[in-house]
N, C-alpha and C positions, 0 to 999 in steps of 0.2 A: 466515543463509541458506545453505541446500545450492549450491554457484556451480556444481556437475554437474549438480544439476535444473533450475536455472537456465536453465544453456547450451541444453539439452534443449527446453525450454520457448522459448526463442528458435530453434531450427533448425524446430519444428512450427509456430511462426508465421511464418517466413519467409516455411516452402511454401505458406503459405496467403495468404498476402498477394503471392506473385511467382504463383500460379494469377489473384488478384484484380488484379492489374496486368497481365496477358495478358492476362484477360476485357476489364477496360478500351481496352485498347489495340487489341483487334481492334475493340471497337464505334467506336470513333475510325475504324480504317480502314474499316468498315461505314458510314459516313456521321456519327457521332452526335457534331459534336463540338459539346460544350455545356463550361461551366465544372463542373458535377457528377462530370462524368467526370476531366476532367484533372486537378480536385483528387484524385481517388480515387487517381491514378496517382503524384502529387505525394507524397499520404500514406504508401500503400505502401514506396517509396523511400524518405521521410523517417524511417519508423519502421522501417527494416532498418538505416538506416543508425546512426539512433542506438542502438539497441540491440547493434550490433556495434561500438559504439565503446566500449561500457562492459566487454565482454569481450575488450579490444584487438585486434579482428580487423582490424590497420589497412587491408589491402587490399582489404576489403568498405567499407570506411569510405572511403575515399579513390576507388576509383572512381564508386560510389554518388553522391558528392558532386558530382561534374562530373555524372551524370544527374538529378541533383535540381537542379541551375543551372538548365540547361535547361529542366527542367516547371517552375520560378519564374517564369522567361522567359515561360513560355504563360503560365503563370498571369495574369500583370501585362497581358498581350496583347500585351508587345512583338517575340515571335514568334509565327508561327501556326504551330500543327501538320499538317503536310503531308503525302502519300502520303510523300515521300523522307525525312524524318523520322523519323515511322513507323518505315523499313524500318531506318533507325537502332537506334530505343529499343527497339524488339522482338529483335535482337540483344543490345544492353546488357542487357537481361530475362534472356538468357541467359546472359550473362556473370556475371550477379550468380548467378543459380544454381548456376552453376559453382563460383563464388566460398566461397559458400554450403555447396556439397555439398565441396569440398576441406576446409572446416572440419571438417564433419561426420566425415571421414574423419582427420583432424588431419595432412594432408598438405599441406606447401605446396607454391603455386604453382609447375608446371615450367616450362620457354622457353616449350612453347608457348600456354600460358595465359595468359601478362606479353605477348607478342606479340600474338595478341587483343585484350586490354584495352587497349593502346596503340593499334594500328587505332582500334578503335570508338570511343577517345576523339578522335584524329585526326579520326575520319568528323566528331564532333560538334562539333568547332571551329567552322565555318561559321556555327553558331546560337549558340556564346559570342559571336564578334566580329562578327556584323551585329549587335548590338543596337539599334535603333530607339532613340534617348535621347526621354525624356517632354518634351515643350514644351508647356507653358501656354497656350494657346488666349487668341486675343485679344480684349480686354473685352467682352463683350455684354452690351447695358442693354436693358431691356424684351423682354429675348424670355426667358422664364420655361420656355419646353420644349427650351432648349440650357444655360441654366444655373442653377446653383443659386438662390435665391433672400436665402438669409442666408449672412451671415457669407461673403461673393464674397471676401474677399482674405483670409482665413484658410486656412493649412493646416489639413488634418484627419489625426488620426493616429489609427488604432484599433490600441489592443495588448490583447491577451492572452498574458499571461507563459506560459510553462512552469509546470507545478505543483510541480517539484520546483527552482525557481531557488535558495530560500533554502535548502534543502541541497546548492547546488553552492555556496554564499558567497556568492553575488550577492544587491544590497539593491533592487527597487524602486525605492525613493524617490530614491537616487542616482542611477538612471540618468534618470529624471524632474528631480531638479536641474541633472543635466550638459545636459537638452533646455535647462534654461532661460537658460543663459551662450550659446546661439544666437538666443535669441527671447526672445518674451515668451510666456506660455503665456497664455491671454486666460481660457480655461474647461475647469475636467476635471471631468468624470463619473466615478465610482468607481463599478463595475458589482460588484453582491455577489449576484449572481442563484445564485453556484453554492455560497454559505455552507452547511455542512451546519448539521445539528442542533448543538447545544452538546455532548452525549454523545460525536457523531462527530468532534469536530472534530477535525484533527493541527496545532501546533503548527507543524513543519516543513514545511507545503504550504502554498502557495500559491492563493489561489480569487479572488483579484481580479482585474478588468478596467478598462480606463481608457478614456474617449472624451473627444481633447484639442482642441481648437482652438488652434492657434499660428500666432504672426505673426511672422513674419522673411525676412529678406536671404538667408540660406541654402540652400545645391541641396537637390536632394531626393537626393544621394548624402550631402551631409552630415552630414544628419540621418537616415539610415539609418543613419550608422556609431556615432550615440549608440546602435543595439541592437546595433552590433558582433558583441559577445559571449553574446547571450542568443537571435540570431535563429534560431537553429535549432534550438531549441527552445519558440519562442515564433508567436502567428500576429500579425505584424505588417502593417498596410495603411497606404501613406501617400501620402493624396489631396490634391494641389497646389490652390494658390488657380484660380479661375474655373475649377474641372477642367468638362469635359462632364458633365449628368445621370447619365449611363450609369454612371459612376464612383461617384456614391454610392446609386442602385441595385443596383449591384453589394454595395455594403456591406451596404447592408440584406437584399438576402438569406442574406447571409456570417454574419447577428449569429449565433453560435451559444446565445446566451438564449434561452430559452423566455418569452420575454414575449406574455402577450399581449392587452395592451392597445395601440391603435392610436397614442395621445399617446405611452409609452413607446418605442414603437420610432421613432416620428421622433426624439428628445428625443437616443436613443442612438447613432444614429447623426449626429445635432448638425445636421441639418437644420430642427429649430429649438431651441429654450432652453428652458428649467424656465417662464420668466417667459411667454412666447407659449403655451405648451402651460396655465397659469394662468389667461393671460386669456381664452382660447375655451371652457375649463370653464365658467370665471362668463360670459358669454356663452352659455352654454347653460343655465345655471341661471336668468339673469333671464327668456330667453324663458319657461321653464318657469314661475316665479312668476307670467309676467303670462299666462300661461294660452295661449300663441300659438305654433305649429307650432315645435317645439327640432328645429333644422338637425344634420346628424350633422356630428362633429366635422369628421374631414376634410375636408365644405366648406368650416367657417369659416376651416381652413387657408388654405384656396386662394383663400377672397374676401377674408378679410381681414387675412391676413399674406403674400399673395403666393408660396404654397409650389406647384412647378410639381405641377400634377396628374399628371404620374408618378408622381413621390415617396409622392404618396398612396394609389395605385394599387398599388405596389413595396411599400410597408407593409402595407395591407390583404392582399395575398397573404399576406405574410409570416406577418400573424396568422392567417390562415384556417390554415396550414401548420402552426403551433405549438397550434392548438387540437386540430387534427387528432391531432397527437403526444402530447399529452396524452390524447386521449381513447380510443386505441387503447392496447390492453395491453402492458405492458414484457417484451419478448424478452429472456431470459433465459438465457445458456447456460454449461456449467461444463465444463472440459477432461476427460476420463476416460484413463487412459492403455490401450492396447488392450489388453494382457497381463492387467488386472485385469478388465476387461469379459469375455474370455473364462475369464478365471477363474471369474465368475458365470455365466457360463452353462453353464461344468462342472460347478460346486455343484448348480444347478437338475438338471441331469443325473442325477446321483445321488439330489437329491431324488425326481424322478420314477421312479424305477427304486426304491428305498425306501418308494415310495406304493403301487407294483405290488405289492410283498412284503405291506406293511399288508393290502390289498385283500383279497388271499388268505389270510392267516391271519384274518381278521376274517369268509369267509364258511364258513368251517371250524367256526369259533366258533359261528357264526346267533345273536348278542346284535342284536338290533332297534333295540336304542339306539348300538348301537356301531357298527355298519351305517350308520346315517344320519349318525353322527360322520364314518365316515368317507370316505361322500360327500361332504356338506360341504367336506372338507378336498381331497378330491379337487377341488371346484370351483375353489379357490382357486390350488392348486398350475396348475392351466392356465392362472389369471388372471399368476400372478406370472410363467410360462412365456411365453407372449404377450409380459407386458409386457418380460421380459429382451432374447428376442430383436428386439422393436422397437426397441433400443436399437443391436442391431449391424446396422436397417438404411440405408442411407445410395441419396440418390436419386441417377440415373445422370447428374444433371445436368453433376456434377463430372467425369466419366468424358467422357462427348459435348464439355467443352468444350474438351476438348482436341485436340479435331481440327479447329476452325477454324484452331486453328494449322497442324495439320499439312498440312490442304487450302490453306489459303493460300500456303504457301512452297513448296509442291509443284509446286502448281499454273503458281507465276513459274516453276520452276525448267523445268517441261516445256514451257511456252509454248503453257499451256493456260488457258480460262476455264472455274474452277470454281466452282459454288456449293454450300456445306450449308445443307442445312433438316435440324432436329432438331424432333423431338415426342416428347410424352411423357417429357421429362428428369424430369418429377416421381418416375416410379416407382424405389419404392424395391428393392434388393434385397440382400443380405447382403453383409456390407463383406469378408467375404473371398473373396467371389463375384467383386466387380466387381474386386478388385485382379488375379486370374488371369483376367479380359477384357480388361487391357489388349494384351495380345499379338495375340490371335486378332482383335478387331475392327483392329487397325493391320494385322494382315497385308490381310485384306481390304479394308479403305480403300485403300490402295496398290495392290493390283491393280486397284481399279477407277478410279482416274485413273490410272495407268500405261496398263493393258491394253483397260479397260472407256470410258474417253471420249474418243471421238473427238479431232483437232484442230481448231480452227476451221475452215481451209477443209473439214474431211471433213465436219463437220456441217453446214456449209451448202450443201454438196453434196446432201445428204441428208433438206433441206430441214426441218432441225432446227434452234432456237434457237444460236444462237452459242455460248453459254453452256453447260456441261453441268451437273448438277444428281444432287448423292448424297444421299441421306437417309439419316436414323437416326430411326427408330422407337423406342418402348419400350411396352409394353401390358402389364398381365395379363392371364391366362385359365386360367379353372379352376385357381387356385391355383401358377402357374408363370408365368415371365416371359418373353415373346417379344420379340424384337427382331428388328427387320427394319432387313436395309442392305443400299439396292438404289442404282441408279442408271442413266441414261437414255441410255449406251452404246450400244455395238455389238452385244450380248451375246453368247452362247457360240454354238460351232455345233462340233454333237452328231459329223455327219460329221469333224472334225477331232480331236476326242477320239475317236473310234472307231479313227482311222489311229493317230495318236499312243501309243494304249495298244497295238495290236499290233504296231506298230513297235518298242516298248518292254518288248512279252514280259508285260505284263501279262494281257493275253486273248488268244482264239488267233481266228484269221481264220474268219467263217461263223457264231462264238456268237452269237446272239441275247440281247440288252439290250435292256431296258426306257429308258423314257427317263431314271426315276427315275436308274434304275443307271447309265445314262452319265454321269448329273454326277456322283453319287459319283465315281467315275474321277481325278478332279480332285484328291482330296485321298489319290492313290498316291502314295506318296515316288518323286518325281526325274520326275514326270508333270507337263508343260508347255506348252500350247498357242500361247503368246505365240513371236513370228515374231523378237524380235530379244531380248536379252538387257541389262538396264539398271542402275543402281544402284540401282534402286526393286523389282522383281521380275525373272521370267523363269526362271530356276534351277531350278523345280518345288522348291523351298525355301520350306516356309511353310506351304501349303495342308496339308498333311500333318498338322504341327504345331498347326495350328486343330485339324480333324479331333481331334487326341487331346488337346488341353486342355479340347474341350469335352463330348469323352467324361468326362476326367476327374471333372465338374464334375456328372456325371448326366444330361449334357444329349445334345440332338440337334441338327443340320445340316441344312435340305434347302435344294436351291439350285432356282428357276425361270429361267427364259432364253426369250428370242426374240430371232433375228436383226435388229440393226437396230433394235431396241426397247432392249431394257437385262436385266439380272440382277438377280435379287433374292435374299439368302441371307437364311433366315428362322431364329434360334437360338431351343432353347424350353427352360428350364433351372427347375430347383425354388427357388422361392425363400432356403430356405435349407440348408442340410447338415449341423446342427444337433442340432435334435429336429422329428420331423414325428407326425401322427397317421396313423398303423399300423393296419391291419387283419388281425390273427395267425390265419395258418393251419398246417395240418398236412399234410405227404405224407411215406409212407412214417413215419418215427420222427424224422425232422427237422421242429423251426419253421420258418416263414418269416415275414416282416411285406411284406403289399405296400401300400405308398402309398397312404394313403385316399383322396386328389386323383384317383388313376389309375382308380378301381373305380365303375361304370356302375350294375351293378347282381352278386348270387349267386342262381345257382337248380340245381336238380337236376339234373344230366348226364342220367340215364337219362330224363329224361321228357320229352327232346328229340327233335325229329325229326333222323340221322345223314343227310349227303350218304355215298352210295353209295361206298366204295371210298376218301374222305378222311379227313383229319383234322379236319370240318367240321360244323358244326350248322347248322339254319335256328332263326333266333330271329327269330320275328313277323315272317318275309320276307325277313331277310336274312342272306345266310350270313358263320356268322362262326370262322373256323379257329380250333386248341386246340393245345394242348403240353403233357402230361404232365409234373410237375414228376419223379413217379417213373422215368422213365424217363430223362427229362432228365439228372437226376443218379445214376441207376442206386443209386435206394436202393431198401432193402427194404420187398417191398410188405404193405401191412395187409390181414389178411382178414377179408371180410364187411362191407368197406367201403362204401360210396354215395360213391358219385365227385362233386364239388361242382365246379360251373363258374363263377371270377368274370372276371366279363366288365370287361373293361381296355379303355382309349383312352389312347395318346400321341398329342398332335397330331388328327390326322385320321386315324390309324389304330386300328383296333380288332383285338382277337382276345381269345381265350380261355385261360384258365391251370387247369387240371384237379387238385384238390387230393383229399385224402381228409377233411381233417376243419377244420368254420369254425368259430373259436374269440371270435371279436369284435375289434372296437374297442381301440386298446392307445395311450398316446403312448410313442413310441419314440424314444431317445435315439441317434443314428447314429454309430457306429462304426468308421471308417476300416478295411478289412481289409490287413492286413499283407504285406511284397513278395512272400513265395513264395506268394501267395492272386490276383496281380495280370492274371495270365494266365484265372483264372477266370469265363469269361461267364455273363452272366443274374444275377450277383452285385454290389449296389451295395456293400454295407457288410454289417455287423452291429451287435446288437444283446444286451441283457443282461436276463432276463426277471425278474418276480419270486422266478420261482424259484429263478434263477440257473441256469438252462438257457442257452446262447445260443442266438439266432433269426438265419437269416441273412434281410438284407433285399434282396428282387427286383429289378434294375433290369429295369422295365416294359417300358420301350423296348426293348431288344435281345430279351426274349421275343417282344415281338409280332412283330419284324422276322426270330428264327427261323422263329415260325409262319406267318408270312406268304409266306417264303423255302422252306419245308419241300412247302407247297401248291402252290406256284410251280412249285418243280422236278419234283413227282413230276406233276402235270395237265399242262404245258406253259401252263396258262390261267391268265389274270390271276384272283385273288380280290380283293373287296371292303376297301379299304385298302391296295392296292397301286398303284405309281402307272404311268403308260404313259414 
């Protein structure tokens, strides 16, 4: 084994398992606390920790382990997990990250990291030494719905070993013989549910489970310590004589066999015997012979072996649970490391650009059979295009959950009541999209429980819920991804960004702004409207920096506000930056590719009706301004041209792009343009044709927003797509 890929392979499950024990943990502080979750939380830890003990990360190992005490503790119910808890293990969460990412770094722990970890272990003392010790509940006879029914003074032990025991040395059966110099072992079950095929078997794993019934003098820390050595790799339950119902309820929903026969799962969890689970079979076989209604099993249970109708109840779930599993299709997933995923989607790149070249020597050719070859192949090349990049997309679920966290501790820290509601976490969009969103939505997050929600008393001054309330959206539309994150604050007032930006030399006293253009304002570097300065915002540091990542990214910004209501910032970004489908034009002796998602409709310039004195058409009523790519970029003009008009929408805005020659439909491979090219607007990228021409491709958005802007300034008067 590679012990570098290894390691590797342990630092990406980590992250993925401390995001899954945050998830956990915040729904515990959400209200949810059931035993599904806490094991989840339990698991997590358990599985960081063993796994860093094998590539001796002792300091992940050893504090992990006093957090993994603790989730046992719940686990057993001898603590309960509490807000103050909580505020504990969600630190410890981050401790182990820390822990984690120092690995990663191969740096050890400095002061103040060993100081951390000692606090938080500190904090968690309280809940090692309250332990609740287990007392035996005292005999009850005849009441069948507080305790078990058979086998009342027997201990019950369910193990399932680790799979890898007998490659650490360790034997089974011994540790099964050392139970038995404390008790008598009365009945074991040897559970072979998980035996593979004969082909697959391994020699060195383990697949057995045991369900014991034991009688002895013995604590139950006693006989906990015959697993001493195996427990922490093993899932050990062990249920005292005359325990309450609840306790072997709890087992049987634990079995992790997929059984799913009803007699089997009492049988295994030892709620009854081979020999009672025998005689209610033949008991339903003689009804059946003498032709007379056959009772379903788990009545005969309950009438005529005394089994408490829980029990029967906690089974039949169980099976419904296990049929269900079965019958639904196995999720299937295989690790891919990212460098190689975008490696195939630069092959397909070149593919595609390769197809472009075929295209055109093929219609050069005019062979009718080779034509249709190699449309054909064209079809396919989009199907395998499609499917590559479906591959890099990843839903924003991961992305949003990470702001319960942040809204949560935020929230304490301000001595605010915050709530998130998220929707639409399903949508998906390019996993190197969402990784450069983490910034610009935290900036935003943060100002709006900083700056944007009131305090309790202000809101109920205001006769608003106590509580303030941020959302996160995600939708598509038309082929791009919107998100909206708003929240039900104070919101902006326009008067105060107006002073603020001429106080700050931004615009000059008496300009006239639209309302649109006064919230841009907002994302002026060192531009700040917040009245006091915090560890969270205020600095005019941030806003800015949204503003040009999400430029970066092809996207756009628009913010809405009302006093006293809340703000909404609405991002509307191309799915991916990849390969998109292109529509190749020509002005002047330059390509261009504009975004087939952005193009409405193309028709003839000259056969429009011109507004008098603009740069405007009316198209079937309504006016829609134009921008000359030729003059835009001051190329050379083509003569004897027909000027061609494709009518563009970003968002809610429309205009016009005035080319000289439409060439079609193209999939285009996008092209990053290089830093002395970075300064240049109305340019997203580029692109590489078949002919080996390059195309530049248009960022839509900032043309329409010249031509919008161009209209603007020279009428004085709002056009169509502009906002007030």
């Amino acid at each position: 084994m590679n012990i570098d890929s290894a390691l590797q392979t342990f630092f990406a499950e980590a992250e993925e398992l401390l995001v899954s024990m945050e998830s956990a943990l915040l729904r515990m502080d959400d209200g949810e606390n059931n035993p599904d979750i806490i094991n989840e939380v339990f698991r997590a830890a358990h599985t960081i920790k063993g796994s860093a003990g094998l590539f001796g990360l002792d300091d992940i190992v050893a504090f992990t382990h006093k957090v993994e005490n603790v989730l046992d503790l719940a686990r057993d119910d001898k603590i309960e997990i509490n807000s103050d808890l909580l505020s504990v293990l969600l630190p410890c969460r981050d401790h182990i990250a820390r822990l984690v990412d120092n690995a990663v770094q191969e740096s050890a722990a400095d002061a103040d990291c060993i100081a951390e970890g000692e606090t938080l272990l500190n904090a968690l003392s309280p809940w090692l030494g309250e332990v609740k010790k287990v007392v035996a509940p005292e005999p009850v006879r005849k009441e069948l719905s507080n305790a078990v029914a058979t086998e009342k003074d027997l201990w019950h032990i369910s193990v399932r070993l680790g799979p890898d025991l007998l490659r650490n040395g360790m034997d089974p059966v011994s540790i099964i013989r050392f139970l038995g110099t404390m008790g008598t072992i009365i009945h074991i079950t040897t559970l072979t549910d998980h035996l593979p095929a004969l082909d697959e078997f391994d020699p060195e794993q383990l697949y057995l489970g045991f369900e014991i019934s034991f009688q002895s003098d013995a604590s139950q820390e006693e006989i906990e310590n015959a697993f001493m050595f195996v427990r922490d790799e093993s899932d050990i339950r062990i249920i005292p004589p005359r325990s309450n119902i609840s306790a072997y309820i709890d087992l049987i929903k634990s079995l992790p066999e997929n059984t799913h026969r009803l007699g089997e799962i009492l049988v295994k969890s030892h709620v009854i015997s081979y020999q009672d689970l025998e005689s209610a079979l033949a008991t339903q076989k003689a009804q059946a012979i003498a032709k007379e209604p056959v009772p379903l099993l788990g009545q005969i249970f309950i009438n005529e072996q005394d089994v408490a109708p829980e029990l029967v109840t906690a089974a039949l779930d169980k099976q419904k649970k296990n049929q269900e599993r079965r019958a639904s299709p196995e999720s299937r997933f295989i690790r891919v490391d990212a460098e190689r995923l975008d490696k195939l989607i630069n092959l397909i790149g070149e593919l595609v650009v390769n197809r472009q070249r075929v295209d055109l020597l093929a219609s050069k050719i005019g062979n009718t059979n080779l034509t249709e070859a190699i449309t054909s192949m064209g079809n396919f090349t989009e199907q395998i295009r499609d499917a590559a990049l479906t591959l890099r997309m990843v839903p924003m679920a991961d992305t949003f959950q990470k702001f319960k966290r942040v809204v949560r501790d935020t929230a304490k820290e301000l001595g605010k009541e915050i709530e998130l509601e998220i929707e639409g976490a399903e949508t998906e969009l390019d996993r190197s999209m969402v990784e450069k969103l983490n910034d610009p939505l935290m900036h935003i997050v943060r100002n709006a429980m900083d700056h944007g929600i009131e305090s309790v008393a202000v809101r109920q001054s205001r006769n608003k819920p106590s509580a303030g309330t941020i959302s996160l959206k995600a939708r598509h539309d038309a082929g791009n991804i919107v998100l909206d994150i708003s929240d039900d604050g104070g919101g902006l007032d326009l008067e105060r960004i107006r002073k603020k930006a001429i106080a700050n030399g931004v615009i000059e006293e008496g300009v006239h702004l639209s309302r649109h253009e006064l919230y841009q304002l907002i994302f002026h570097p060192g531009l700040s409207t917040a009245e006091h300065v915090t560890n969270l915002s205020g600095r005019g540091v941030g806003m800015d920096v949204v503003k040009r990542n999400i430029t970066e990214l092809q996207g756009s910004i628009e913010i809405d506000s009302e006093v006293g209501v809340g703000t909404q910032f609405t991002i509307r970004l191309p799915l991916t930056l990849a390969i998109i489908d292109g529509f190749h034009v020509g002005a002047g002796k330059i390509d261009f590719i504009v975004p087939q998602n952005t193009i409405l409709e193309c028709v003839d310039l000259e056969s429009l009706h011109h507004v008098q004195g603009q740069s405007c058409v009316n198209l079937r009523g309504e006016q829609i301004p134009y921008i000359r790519l030729q003059k835009l970029f001051a190329l050379e003009p083509i003569e004897h041209s027909r000027e061609k008009l494709v009518v563009v929408q970003f968002g809610d805005k429309r205009a016009g792009i005035v080319v000289d020659v439409l060439h079609g439909e193209i999939q285009t491979v996008v092209k990053p343009m290089g830093p002395i090219f970075q300064a240049l607007k109305g340019i997203g990228g580029s692109s590489l044709l078949g002919t080996g021409a390059v195309a530049l491709i248009l960022d839509v958005q900032q043309l329409i927003g010249f031509a919008i802007n161009k209209e603007h300034s020279r009428t004085g008067s709002l056009v169509p797509g502009a906002q007030e």
